[in-house]
GUTORTOR-454847 format. One line per 4 residues: number of its first residue (from 1); for each residue x, y, z of C-alpha. Coordinates in steps of 0.02 Angstrom, whole numbers, always signed. Layout:
NUM) X,Y,Z  ...
END
This chain:
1) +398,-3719,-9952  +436,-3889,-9883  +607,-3875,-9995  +659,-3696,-10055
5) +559,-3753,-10227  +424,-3871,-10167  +365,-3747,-10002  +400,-3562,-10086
9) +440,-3479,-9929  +305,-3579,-9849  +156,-3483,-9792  +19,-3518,-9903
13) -163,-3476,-9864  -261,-3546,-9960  -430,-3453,-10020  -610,-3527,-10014
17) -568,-3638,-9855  -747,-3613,-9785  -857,-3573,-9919  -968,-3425,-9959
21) -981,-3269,-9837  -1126,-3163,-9798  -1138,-3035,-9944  -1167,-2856,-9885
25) -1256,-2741,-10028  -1155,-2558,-10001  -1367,-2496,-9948  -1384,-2616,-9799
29) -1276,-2549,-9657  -1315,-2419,-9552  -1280,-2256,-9559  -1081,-2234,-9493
33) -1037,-2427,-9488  -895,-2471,-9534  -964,-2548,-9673  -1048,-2395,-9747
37) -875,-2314,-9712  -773,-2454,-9819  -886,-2441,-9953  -867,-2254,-9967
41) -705,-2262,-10031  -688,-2242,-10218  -636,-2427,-10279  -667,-2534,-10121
45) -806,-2639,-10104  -859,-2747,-9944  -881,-2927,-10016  -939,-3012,-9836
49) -942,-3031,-9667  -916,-3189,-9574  -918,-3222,-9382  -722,-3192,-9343
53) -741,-3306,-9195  -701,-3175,-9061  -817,-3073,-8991  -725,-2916,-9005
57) -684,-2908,-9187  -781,-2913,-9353  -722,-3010,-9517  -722,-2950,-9682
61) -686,-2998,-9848  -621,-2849,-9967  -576,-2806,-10136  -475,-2643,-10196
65) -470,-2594,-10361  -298,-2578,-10426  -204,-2522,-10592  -132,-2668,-10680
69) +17,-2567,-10693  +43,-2416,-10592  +141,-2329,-10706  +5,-2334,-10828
73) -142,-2329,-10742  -262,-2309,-10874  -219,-2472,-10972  -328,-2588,-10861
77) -350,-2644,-10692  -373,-2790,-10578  -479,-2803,-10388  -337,-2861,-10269
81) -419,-2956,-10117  -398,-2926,-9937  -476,-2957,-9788  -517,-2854,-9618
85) -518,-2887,-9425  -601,-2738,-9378  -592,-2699,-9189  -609,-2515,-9160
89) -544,-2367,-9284  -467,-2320,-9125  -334,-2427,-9120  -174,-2469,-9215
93) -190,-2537,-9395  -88,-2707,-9441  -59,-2729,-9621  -15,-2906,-9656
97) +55,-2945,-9819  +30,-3118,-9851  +174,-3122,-10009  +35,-3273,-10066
101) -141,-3305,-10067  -242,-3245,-9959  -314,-3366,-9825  -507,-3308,-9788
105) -514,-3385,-9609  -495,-3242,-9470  -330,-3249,-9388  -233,-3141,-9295
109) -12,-3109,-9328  +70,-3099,-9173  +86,-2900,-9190  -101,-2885,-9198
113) -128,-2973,-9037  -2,-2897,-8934  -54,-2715,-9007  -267,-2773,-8976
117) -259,-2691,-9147  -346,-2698,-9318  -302,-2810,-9455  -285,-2803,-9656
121) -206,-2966,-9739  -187,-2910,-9944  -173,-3054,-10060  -19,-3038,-10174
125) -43,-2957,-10362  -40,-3102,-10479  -105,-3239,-10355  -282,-3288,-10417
129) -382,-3203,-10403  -311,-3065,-10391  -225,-3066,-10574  -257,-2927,-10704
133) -353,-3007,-10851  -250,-3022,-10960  -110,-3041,-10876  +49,-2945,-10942
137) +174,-3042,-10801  +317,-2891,-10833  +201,-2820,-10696  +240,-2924,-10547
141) +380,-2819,-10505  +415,-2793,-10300  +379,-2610,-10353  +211,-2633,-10424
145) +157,-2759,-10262  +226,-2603,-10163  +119,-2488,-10249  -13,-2589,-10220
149) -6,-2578,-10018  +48,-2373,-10034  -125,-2369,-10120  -214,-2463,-10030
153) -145,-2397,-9847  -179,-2226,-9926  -363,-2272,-9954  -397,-2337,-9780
157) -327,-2220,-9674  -430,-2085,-9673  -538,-2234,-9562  -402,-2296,-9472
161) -299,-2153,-9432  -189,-2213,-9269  -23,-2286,-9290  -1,-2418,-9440
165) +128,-2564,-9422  +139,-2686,-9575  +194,-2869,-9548  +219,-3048,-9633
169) +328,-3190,-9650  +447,-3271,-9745  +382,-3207,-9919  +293,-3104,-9830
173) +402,-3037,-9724  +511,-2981,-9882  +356,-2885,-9950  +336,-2796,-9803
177) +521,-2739,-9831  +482,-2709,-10011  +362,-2594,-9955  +458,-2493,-9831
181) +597,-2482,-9948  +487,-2389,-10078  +346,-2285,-9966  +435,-2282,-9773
185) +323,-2162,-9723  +162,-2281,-9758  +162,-2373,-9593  +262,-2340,-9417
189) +348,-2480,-9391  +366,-2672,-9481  +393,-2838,-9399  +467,-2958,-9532
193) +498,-3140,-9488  +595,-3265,-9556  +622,-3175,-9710  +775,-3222,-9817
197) +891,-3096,-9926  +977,-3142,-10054  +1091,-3001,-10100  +1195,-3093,-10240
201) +1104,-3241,-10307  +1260,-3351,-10364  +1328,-3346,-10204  +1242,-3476,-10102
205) +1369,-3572,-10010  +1282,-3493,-9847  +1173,-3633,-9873  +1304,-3773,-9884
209) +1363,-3706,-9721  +1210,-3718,-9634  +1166,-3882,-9686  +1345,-3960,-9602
213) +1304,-3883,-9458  +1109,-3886,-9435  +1045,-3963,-9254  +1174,-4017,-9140
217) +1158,-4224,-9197  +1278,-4258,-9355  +1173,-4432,-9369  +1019,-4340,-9406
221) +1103,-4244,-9553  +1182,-4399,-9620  +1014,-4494,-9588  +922,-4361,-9711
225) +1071,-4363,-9840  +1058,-4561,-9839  +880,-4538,-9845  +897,-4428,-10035
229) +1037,-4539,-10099  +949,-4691,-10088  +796,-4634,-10158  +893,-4556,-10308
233) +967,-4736,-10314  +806,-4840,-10333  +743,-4717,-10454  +699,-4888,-10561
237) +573,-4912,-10399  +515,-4761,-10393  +476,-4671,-10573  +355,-4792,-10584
241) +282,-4793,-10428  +284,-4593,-10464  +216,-4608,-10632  +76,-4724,-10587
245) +22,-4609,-10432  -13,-4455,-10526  -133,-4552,-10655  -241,-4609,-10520
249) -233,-4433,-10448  -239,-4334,-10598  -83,-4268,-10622  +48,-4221,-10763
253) +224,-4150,-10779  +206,-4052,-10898  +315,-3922,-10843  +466,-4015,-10783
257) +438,-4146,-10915  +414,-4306,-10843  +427,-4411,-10664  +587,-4438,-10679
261) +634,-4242,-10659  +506,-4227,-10537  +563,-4364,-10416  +720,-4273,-10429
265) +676,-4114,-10354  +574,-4186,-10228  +695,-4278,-10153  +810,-4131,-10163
269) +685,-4061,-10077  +690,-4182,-9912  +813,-4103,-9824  +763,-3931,-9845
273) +589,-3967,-9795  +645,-4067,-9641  +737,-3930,-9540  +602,-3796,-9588
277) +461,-3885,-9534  +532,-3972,-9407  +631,-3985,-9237  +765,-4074,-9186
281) +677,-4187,-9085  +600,-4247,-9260  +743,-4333,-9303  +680,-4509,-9228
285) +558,-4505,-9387  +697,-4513,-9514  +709,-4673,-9582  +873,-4796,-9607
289) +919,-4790,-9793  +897,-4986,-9772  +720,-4979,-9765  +596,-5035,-9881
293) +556,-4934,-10036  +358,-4891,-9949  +432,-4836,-9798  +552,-4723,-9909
297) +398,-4661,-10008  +312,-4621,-9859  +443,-4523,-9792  +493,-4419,-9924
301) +289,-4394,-9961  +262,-4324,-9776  +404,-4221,-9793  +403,-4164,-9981
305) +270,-4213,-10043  +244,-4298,-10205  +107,-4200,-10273  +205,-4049,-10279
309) +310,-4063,-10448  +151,-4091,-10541  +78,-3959,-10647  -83,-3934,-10550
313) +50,-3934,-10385  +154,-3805,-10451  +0,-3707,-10532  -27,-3591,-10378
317) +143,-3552,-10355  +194,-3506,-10536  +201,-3295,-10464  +326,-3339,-10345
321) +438,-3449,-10450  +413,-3300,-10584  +482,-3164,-10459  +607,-3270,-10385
325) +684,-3301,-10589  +669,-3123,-10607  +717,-3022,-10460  +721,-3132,-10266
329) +838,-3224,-10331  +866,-3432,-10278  +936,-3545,-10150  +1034,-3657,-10237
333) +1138,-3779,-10124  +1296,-3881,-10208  +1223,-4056,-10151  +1387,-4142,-10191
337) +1340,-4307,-10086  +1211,-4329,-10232  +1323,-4294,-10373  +1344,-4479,-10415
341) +1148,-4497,-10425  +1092,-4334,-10492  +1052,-4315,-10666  +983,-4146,-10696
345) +1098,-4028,-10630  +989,-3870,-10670  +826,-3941,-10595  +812,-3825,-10426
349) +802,-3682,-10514  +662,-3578,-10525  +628,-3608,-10727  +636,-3776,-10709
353) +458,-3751,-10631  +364,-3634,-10739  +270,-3656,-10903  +370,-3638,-11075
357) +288,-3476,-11116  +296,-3407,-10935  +491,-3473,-10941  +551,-3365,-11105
361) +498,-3197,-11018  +582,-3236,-10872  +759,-3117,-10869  +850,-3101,-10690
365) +887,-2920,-10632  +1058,-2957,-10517  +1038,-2759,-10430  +861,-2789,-10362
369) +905,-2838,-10206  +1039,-2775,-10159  +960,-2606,-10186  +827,-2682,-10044
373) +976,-2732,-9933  +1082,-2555,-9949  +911,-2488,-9894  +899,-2570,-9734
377) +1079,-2547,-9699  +1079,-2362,-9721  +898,-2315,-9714  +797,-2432,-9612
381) +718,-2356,-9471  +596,-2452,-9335  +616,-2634,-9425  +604,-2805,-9320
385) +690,-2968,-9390  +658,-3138,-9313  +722,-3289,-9376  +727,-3460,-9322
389) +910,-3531,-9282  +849,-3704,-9390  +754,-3634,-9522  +867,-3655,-9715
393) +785,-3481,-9739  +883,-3402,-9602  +1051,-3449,-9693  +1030,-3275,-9806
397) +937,-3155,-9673  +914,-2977,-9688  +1061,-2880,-9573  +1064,-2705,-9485
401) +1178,-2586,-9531  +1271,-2423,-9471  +1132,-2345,-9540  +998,-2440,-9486
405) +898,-2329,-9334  +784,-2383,-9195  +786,-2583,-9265  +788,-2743,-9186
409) +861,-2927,-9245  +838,-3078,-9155  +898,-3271,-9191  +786,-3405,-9075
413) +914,-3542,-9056  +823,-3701,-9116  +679,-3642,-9202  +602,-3654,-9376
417) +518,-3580,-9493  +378,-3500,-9398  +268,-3325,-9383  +262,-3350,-9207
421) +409,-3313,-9159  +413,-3179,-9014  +335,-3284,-8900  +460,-3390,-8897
425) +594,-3259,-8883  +707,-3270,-8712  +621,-3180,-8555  +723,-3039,-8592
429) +718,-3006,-8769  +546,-3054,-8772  +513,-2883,-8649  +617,-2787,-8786
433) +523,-2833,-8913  +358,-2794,-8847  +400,-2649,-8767  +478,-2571,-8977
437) +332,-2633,-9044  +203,-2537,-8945  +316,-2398,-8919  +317,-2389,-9130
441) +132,-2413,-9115  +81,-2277,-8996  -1,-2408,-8880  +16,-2327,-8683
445) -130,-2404,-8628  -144,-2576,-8512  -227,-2677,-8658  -201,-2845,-8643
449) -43,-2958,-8732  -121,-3120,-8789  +45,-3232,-8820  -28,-3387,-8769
453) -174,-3417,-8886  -297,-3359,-8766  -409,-3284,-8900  -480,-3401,-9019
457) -402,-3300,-9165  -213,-3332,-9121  -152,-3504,-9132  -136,-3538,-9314
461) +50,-3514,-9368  +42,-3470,-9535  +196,-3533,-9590  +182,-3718,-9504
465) +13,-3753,-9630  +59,-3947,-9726  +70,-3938,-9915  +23,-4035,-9994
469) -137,-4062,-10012  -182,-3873,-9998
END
């Protein structure tokens, strides 16, 4: 997300982005392909194969079959989507869980390329498509998604039986812990970036801190504050404006209830948005809170985004906002240089986004995550945490603990919100990390490490895609 509601953790992939594969029927590949191997297994079926774009891997599109809930697996199930860089069963396995949709353009994380490994990417239960029908949303539990990998990493490796290291980022990064936390024996290792924690949801004044401090230019804070106030000032300009841009476009507020509510959270959203999309050296886009009300708009559009807040912005989203009003928990910072021009005190909250009859089975469970937390403290074993030192998300990050064993946590000073995050890791710690990771892999040989985009599959930075449009 641009802001913690308007970018939800950020790393969407968006499905369909270049059309229709090449459908394999299960009878056309040759005997011991990988293909004929994938479709062996009882539930999975090979939907296509596309040209990855590098010569040494294959690209697949995947879907699993999966109990709606796992606890009773005989009331229904849905096919949960996934796709494949297949390089050779030989080497290490990456499972990449997206925490979203699932992007079906071939890509590699930066744990794939510097292990030459294999690649699954799982869409997230309860992202379309890859919803039970009908959906019964007391499902979408971190414990069901988690039993979705442990199924699905049970299925696959009898074919890819070397070392297994799962991965993602920001939402994704948190799945991956979800995952270790409930099956630690599934994979050998996890590299989670940029993945915030929120052990106790109503306390959030992390995120006040890190918002006086953010960047080392105090005009560039007060530049973005000035920025919000204003807007919130000329909301006589700009509820119209708003109101008259989403009926050319389409759009309706059905959710929050009208433009007015909607203008509000995006602008709450600027600031947010700002320091985890962007550097510091940014800050000569901000605008003066003099400046004319299009200038404003177009500001708070390339940063926010007004088509967010709508209903048909907020429509692909509604899973997260669900699990974050049920068991993530919220950032919720005070904003008190906008208490004179706020008027709905209760709007950045994740209900405020969802549908009436999605909002009145939403009940938070406070012990979720701190379960998760006491887990890495005192259980974690071979876990990697990057965060950037200017991303909002980094305000609440996951910690080691005297428990914690064989685990790594790094801060890049200056960065955002980004997947790519080793690279730009000191000299130093950028040897560390390596080294863990393909000691946790089982990777002795000389293959190459690709942290330069050399390969056509690594220089899309999952977390730095624009929303909106999608």
């Amino acid at each position: 997300m641009r802001g913690w509601g308007q970018r939800v953790l950020a790393a969407v992939t968006v499905a369909g982005m270049l059309g229709v594969g090449t459908a394999i029927p299960s009878h056309a590949a040759p005997a011991g392909d990988i293909v004929e191997r994938l479709n062996a297994i009882p539930g999975m079926k090979v939907l296509w194969e596309r040209p990855s774009g590098a010569a040494d891997y294959r690209f697949f599109l995947l879907s699993y079959r999966q109990p709606a809930d796992h606890r009773k697996p005989g009331t229904g199930t849905f096919e949960q989507r996934f796709t494949l860089l297949h390089k050779d069963t030989g080497r290490p396995m990456v499972l990449h869980t997206t925490g979203y949709n699932l992007r079906e353009t071939a890509s590699r994380s930066e744990p794939t390329q510097l292990l030459e490994g294999n690649q699954i990417s799982v869409e997230q239960r309860f992202f379309t498509p890859s919803r039970p029908q009908p959906a019964d949303w007391s499902d979408l539990t971190i414990w069901q998604a988690a039993t979705d990998h442990h199924r699905l990493v049970k299925a696959l490796k009898p074919v890819y039986s070397a070392k297994w290291v799962s991965t993602g980022a920001s939402k994704g990064g948190m799945t991956s812990i979800y995952h270790r936390r409930f099956y630690p024996a599934d994979v050998d290792a996890t590299v989670s970036y940029v993945a915030p924690n929120d052990v106790v949801n109503s306390e959030d004044k992390a995120y006040d801190r890190f918002f006086e401090k953010v960047g080392s230019d105090p005009s560039c804070r007060n530049a973005l504050k000035d920025v919000q106030h204003e807007v919130l000032e000329r909301r006589a300009e700009f509820v119209p404006r708003y109101e008259a841009y989403a009926k050319e476009n389409g759009f309706t507020f059905g959710n929050l209830g009208n433009a007015d509510r909607a203008l509000e959270a995006t602008v709450l959203d600027v600031e947010w948005a700002f320091w985890q999309y962007s550097l510091e050296a940014d800050c000569a886009q901000v605008p003066s809170a003099n400046a004319s009300t299009d200038t404003l708009w177009d500001f708070v559009d390339s940063v926010a985004g007004f088509s967010f807040y709508t209903d048909q912005g907020l429509a692909p989203y509604l899973p997260y906002y669900f699990q974050a009003g049920t068991q993530l928990g919220w950032p919720e910072p005070k904003f008190r240089y906008l208490k004179d021009v706020r008027n709905y005190p209760e709007i950045y909250r994740p209900r405020a986004f969802m549908p009436a009859d999605l909002r009145a089975q939403m009940r938070f469970n406070p012990v979720v995550m701190a379960d998760i937390d006491r887990w890495v403290r005192s259980h974690g074993n071979r876990l990697m945490f990057l965060y950037g030192g200017n991303d909002p998300w980094g305000a609440e990050p996951f910690r080691l603990g005297r428990g914690t064993r064989d685990s790594l946590w790094y801060e890049v000073p200056g960065l955002n919100h980004s997947a790519q995050l080793i690279r730009a890791l000191p000299a130093g710690q950028r040897e560390q990390a390596i080294a863990a990771l393909r000691r946790w892999a089982g990777v002795g040989d000389t293959a190459s490490v690709r942290l330069k985009g050399v390969s056509p599959l690594d220089g899309y930075d999952e977390l730095q895609v624009r929303r909106p449009p999608l």
